[in-house]
N, C-alpha and C positions, 0 to 999 in steps of 0.2 A: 300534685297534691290537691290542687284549688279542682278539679274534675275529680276525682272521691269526695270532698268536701261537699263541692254544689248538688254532687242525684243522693251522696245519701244521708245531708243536711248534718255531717259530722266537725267537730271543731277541728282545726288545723295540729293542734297536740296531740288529739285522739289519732288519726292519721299517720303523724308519724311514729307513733307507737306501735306500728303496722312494719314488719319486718318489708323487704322489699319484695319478696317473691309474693308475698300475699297483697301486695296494695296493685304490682302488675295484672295480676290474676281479678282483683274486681274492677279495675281497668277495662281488662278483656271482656270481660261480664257486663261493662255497662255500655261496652260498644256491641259489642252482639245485641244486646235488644234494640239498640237503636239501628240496627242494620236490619233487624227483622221487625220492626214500625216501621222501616221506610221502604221495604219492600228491597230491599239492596240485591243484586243476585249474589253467590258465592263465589268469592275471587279462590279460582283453583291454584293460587301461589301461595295461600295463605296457607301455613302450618297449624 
């Protein structure tokens, strides 16, 4: 929760107000742009 919180400055209540399939999913979203700012290559295991 504290990694949705910290990129997109929400309180820890807001958050878990967030069913789980939708908090994994901007999870995913906020590691994808940090993998494409860091130039990361594409891990071909990833789903």
């Amino acid at each position: 929760m504290s990694f949705i919180s910290y990129y997109y400055h929400w309180e820890f209540k807001t958050v878990m107000t967030l069913d789980h399939q939708t908090r994994r999913r901007f999870c995913a979203e906020i590691s994808a742009i940090h993998k494409e700012l860091n130039h990361t290559p594409k891990n071909v295991f990833e789903v």
